[in-house]
Each structure stands twice: as structure tokens, then as C-alpha cells.
LONU-835861 format. One record per atom (N, C-alpha, C, CB): x, y, z; residue in one letter; chain. Coordinates in steps of 0.1 Angstrom, whole numbers, plus 5000, padded with zeros to 4 digits. Glycine has a CB too. Example, Ala and Ser with C-alpha at 12.3 -4.5 7.8 and 13.67 -1.06 7.14 Angstrom:
BEGIN
ATOM     x     y     z  rest  kette
ATOM  5132  4943  5078     A      A
ATOM  5123  4955  5078     A      A
ATOM  5132  4967  5078     A      A
ATOM  5113  4955  5090     A      A
ATOM  5128  4978  5071     S      A
ATOM  5137  4989  5071     S      A
ATOM  5129  5000  5079     S      A
ATOM  5141  4994  5057     S      A
//
This chain:
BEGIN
ATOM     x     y     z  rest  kette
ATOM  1092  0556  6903     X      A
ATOM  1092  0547  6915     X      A
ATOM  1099  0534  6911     X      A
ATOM  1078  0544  6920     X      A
ATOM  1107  0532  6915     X      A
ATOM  1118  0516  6915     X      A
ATOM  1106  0507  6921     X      A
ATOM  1135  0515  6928     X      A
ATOM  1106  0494  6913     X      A
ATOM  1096  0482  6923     X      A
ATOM  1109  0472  6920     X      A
ATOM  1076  0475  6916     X      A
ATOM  1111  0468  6934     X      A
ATOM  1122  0458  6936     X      A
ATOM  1114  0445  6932     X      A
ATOM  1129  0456  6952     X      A
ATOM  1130  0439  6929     X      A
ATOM  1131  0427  6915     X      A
ATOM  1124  0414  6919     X      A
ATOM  1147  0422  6910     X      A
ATOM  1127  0409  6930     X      A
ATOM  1115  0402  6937     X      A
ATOM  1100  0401  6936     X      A
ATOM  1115  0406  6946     X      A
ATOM  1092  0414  6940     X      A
ATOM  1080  0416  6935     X      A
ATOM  1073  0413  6923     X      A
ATOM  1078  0425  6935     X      A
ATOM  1080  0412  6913     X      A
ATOM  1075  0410  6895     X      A
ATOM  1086  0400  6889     X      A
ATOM  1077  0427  6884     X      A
ATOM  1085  0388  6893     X      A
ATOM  1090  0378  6884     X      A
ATOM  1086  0374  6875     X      A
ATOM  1092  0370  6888     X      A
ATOM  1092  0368  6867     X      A
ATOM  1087  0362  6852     X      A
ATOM  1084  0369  6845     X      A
ATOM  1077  0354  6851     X      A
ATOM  1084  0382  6841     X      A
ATOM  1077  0391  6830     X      A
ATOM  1085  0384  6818     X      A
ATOM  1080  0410  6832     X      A
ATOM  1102  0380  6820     X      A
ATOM  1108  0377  6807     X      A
ATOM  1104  0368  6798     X      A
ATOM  1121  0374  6809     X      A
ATOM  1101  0355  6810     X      A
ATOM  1092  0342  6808     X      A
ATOM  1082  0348  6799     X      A
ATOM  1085  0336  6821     X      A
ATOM  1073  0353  6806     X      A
ATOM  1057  0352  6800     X      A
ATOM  1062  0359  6786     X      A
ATOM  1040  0362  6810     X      A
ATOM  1068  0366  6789     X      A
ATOM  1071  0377  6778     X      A
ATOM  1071  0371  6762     X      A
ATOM  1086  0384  6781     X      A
ATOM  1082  0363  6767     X      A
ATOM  1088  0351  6759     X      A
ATOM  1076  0340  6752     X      A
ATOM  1096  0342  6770     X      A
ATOM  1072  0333  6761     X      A
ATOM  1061  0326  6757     X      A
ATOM  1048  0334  6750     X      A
ATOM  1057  0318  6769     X      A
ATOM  1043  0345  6753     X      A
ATOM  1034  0349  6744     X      A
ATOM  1045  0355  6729     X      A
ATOM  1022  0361  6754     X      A
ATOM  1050  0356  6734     X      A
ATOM  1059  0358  6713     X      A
ATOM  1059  0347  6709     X      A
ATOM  1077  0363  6709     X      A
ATOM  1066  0333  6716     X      A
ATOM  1059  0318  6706     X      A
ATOM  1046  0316  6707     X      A
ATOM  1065  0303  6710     X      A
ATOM  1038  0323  6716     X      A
ATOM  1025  0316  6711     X      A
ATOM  1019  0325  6700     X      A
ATOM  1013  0314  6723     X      A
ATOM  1023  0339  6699     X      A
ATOM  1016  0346  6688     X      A
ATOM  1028  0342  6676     X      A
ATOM  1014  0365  6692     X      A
ATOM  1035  0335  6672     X      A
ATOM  1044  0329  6658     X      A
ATOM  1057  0338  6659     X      A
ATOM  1035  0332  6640     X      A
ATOM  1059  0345  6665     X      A
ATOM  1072  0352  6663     X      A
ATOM  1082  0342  6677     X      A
ATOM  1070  0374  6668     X      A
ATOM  1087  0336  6670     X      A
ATOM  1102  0326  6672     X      A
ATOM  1110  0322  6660     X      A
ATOM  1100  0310  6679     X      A
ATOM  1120  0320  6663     X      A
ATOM  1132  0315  6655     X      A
ATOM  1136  0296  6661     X      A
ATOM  1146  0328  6658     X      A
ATOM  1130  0288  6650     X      A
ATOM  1135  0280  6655     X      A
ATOM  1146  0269  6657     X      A
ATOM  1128  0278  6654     X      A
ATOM  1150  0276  6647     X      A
ATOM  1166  0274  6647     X      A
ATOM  1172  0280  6661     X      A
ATOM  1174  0284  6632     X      A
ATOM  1172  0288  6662     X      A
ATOM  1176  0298  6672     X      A
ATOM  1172  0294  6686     X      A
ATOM  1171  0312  6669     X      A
ATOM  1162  0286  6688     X      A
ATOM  1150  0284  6701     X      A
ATOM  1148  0295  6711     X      A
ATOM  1153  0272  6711     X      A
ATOM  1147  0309  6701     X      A
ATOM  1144  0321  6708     X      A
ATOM  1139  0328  6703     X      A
ATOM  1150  0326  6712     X      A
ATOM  1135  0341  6709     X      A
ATOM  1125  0352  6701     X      A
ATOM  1129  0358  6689     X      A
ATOM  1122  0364  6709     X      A
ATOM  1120  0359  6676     X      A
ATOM  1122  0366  6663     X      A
ATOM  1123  0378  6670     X      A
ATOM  1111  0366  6652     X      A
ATOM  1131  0387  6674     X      A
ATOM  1134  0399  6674     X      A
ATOM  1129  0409  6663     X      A
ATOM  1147  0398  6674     X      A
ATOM  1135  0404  6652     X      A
ATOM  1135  0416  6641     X      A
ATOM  1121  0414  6637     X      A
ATOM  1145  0416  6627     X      A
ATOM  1116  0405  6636     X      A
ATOM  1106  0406  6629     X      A
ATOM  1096  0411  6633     X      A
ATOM  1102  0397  6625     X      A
ATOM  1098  0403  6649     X      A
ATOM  1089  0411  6654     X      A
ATOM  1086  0429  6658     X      A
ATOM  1090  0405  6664     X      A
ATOM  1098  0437  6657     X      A
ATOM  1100  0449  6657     X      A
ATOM  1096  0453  6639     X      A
ATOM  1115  0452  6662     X      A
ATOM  1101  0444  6630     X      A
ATOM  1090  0455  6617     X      A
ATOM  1079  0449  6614     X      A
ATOM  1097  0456  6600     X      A
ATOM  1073  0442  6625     X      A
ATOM  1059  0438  6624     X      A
ATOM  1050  0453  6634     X      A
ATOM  1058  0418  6633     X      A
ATOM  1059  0450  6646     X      A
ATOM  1050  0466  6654     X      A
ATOM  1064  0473  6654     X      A
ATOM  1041  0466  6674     X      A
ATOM  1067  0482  6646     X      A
ATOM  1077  0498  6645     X      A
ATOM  1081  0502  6659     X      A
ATOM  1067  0514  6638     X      A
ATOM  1068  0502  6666     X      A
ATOM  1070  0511  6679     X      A
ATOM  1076  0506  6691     X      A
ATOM  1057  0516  6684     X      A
ATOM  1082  0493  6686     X      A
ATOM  1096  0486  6696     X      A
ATOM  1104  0488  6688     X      A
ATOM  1097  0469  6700     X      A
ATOM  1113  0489  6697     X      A
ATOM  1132  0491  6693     X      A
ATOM  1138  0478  6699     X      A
ATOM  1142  0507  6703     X      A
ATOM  1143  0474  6684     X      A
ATOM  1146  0459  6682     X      A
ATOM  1162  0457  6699     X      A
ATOM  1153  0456  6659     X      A
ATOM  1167  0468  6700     X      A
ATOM  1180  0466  6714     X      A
ATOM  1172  0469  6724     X      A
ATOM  1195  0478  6716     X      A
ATOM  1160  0476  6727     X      A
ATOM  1152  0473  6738     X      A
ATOM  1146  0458  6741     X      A
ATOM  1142  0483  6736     X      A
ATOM  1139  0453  6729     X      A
ATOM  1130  0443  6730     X      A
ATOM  1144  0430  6730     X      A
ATOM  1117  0444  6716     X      A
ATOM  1154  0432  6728     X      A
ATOM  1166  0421  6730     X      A
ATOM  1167  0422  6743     X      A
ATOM  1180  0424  6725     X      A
ATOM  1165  0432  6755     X      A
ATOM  1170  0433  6770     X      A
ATOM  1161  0427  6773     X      A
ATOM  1171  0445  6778     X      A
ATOM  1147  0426  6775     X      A
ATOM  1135  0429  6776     X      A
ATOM  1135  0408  6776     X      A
ATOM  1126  0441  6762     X      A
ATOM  1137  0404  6765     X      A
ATOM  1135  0392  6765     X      A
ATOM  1151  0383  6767     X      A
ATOM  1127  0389  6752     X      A
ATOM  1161  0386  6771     X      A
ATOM  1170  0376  6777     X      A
ATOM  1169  0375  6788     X      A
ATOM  1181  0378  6775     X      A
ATOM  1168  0360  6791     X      A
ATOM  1168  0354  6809     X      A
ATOM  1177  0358  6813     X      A
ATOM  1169  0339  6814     X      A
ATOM  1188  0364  6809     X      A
ATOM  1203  0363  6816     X      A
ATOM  1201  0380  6820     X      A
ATOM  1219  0356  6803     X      A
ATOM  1195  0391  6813     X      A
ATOM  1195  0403  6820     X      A
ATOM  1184  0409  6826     X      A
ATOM  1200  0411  6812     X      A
ATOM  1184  0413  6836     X      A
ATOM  1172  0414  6844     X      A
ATOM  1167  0433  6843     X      A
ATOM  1177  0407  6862     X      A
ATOM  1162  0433  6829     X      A
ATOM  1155  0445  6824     X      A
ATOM  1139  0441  6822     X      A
ATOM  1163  0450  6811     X      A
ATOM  1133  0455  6827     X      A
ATOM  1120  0450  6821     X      A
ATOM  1117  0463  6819     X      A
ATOM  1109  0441  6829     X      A
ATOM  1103  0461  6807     X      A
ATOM  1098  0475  6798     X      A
ATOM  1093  0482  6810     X      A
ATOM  1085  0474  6783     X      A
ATOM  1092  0493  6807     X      A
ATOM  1082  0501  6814     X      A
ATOM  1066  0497  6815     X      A
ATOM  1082  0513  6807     X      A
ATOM  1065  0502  6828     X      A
ATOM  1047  0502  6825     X      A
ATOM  1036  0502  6813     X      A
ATOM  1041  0513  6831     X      A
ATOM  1040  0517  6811     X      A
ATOM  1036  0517  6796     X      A
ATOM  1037  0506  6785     X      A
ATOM  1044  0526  6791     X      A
ATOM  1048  0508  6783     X      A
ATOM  1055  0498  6776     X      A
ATOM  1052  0485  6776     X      A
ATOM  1067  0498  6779     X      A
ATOM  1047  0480  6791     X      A
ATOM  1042  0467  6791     X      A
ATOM  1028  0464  6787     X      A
ATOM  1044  0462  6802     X      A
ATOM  1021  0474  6788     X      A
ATOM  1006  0474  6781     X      A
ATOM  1008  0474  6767     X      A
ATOM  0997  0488  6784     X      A
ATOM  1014  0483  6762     X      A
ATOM  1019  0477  6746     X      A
ATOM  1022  0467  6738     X      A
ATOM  1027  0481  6743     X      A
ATOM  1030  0459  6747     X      A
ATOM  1032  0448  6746     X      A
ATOM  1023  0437  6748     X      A
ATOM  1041  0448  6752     X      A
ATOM  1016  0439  6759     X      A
ATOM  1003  0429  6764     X      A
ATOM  0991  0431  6750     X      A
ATOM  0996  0435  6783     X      A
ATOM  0990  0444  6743     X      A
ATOM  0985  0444  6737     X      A
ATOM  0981  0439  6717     X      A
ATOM  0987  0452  6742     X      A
ATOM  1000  0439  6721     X      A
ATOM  0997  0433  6703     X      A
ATOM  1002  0422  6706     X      A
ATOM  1005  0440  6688     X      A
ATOM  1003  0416  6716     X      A
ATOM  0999  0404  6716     X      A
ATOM  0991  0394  6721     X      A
ATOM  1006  0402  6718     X      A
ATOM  0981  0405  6722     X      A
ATOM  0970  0400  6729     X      A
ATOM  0967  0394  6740     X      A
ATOM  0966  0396  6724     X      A
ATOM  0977  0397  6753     X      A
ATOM  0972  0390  6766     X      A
ATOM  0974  0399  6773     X      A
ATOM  0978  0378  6772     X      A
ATOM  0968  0398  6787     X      A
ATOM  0962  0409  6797     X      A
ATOM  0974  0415  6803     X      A
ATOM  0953  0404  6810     X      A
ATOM  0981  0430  6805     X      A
ATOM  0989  0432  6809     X      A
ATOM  0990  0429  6823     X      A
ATOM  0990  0441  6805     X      A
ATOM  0983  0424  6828     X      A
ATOM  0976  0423  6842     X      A
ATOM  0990  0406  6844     X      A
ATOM  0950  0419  6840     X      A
ATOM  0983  0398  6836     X      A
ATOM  0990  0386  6836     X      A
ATOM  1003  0390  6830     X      A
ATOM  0982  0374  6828     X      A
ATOM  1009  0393  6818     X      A
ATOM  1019  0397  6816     X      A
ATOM  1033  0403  6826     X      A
ATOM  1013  0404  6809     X      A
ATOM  1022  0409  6840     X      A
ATOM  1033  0415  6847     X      A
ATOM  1033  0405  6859     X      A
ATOM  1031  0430  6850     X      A
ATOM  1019  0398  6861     X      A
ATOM  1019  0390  6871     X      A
ATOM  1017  0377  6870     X      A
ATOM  1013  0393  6878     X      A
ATOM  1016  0372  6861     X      A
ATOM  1016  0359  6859     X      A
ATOM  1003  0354  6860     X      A
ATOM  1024  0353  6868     X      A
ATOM  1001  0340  6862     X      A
ATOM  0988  0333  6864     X      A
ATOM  0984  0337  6880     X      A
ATOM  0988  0315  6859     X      A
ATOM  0994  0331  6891     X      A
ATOM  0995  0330  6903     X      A
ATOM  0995  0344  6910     X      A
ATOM  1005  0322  6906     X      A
ATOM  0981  0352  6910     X      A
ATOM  0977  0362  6915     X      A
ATOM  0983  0363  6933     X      A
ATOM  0961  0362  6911     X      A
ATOM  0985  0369  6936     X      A
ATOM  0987  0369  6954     X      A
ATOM  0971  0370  6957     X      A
ATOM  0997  0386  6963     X      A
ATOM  0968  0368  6968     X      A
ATOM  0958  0363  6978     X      A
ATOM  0958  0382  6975     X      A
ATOM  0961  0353  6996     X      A
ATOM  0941  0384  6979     X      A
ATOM  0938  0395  6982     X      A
ATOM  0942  0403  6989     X      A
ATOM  0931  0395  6984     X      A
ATOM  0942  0398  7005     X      A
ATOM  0947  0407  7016     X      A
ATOM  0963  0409  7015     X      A
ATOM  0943  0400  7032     X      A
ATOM  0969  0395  7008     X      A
ATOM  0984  0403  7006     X      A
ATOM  0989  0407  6996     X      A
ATOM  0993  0396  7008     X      A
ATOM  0981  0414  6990     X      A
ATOM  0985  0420  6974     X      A
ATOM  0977  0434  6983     X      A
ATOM  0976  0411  6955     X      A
ATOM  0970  0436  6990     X      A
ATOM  0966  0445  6995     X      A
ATOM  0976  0453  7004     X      A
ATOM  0955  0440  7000     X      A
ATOM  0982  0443  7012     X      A
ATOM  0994  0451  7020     X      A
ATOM  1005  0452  7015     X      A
ATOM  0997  0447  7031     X      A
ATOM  1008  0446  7002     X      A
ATOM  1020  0450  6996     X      A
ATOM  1018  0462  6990     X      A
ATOM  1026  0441  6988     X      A
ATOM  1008  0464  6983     X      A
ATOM  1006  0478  6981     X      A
ATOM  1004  0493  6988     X      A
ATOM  0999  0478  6975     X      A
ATOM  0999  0484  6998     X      A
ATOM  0997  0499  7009     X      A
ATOM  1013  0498  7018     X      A
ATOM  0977  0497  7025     X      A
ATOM  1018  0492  7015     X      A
ATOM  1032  0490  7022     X      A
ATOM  1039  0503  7013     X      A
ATOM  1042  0471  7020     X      A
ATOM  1037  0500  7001     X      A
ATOM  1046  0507  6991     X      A
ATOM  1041  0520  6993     X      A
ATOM  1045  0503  6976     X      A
ATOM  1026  0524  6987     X      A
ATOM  1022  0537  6993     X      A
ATOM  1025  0548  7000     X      A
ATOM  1017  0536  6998     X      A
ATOM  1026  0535  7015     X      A
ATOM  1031  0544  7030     X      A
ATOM  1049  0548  7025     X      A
ATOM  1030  0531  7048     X      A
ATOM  1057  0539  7019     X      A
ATOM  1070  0540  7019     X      A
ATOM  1076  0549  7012     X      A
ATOM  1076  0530  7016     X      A
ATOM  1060  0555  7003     X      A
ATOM  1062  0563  6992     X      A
ATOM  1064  0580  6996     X      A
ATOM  1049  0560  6982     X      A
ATOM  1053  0579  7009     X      A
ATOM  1046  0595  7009     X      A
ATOM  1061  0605  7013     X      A
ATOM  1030  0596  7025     X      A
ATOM  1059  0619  7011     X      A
ATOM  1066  0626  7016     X      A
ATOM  1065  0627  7032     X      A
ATOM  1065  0635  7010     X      A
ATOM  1072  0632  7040     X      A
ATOM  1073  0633  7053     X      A
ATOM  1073  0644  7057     X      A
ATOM  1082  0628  7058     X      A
//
């Protein structure tokens, strides 16, 4: 299932900032330790985790993938994909039952 690019902003952001808050930056560079961070956890691929964190290309990991990530670095994949600024209940409610209905077979 495609989720248009709108819906999930900032993943690159947060993405970003929890790698300088967990020590993996370059500060020469004023950007993510890439490598290190890949032979620190194996199970990223250092040209994935390059898409993944440039502002300029608008790729993001997989689901999966983003729990993995939320994980060794210890913040909630929850926030990771959505940020601090949760949607209101009832409209996080109909954007998903929007998607649902847009989803079913006919």
C-alpha cells in the first residue's frame, strides 16, 4: 500500500535528530555518521540509510524497517513516523477509515 507523501512528514528530520541525539554525527560534516552507524547495527545498508536520511530525497524505510530503526535508537516508532504533533483523534480516525474504504476490493 503507497501512503502519500503528505501524510508522514518529517520522518527524515526526526530520523536525523535521534542519530545526533544517540552520538552518531559527523561534525565536521554537520550530518549523519552513516558508516558508523551501519557497523555499529550490520542490519542497515549504509546506501539505504544515505536515502533514508537526506532532506533533499524523499525516501523513507519501510514500516518494518522503521521499527528497527526506532529501536536501536531508542524512540517510539510511533513518534519516529509521526512526530510529536499527533492528529486529533476523530481526524486520525477518518484518515484511516478513509484509507481502508479506498483500500477494499469492489
Amino acid at each position: 500500500m503507497a501512503v502519500p507523501e503528505e501524510e508522514f512528514t518529517g520522518v527524515t528530520e526526526r530520523l536525523r535528530a535521534a542519530m545526533q541525539a544517540r552520538g552518531f554525527w559527523n561534525v565536521e560534516r554537520d550530518g549523519p555518521a552513516i558508516a558508523r552507524f551501519c557497523r555499529t547495527y550490520p542490519q542497515f545498508d549504509a546506501r539505504y540509510m544515505a536515502l533514508w536520511v537526506n532532506l533533499r530525497v524523499k525516501r523513507r524505510p519501510s514500516l518494518r524497517t522503521l521499527r528497527q530503526l526506532a529501536t536501536v535508537l531508542e524512540i517510539s516508532a510511533t513518534y519516529l513516523l509521526l512526530g510529536p504533533a499527533i492528529y486529533a483523534d476523530e481526524e486520525w480516525t477518518r484518515i484511516l477509515a478513509q484509507r481502508r474504504l479506498s483500500h477494499r476490493p469492489h
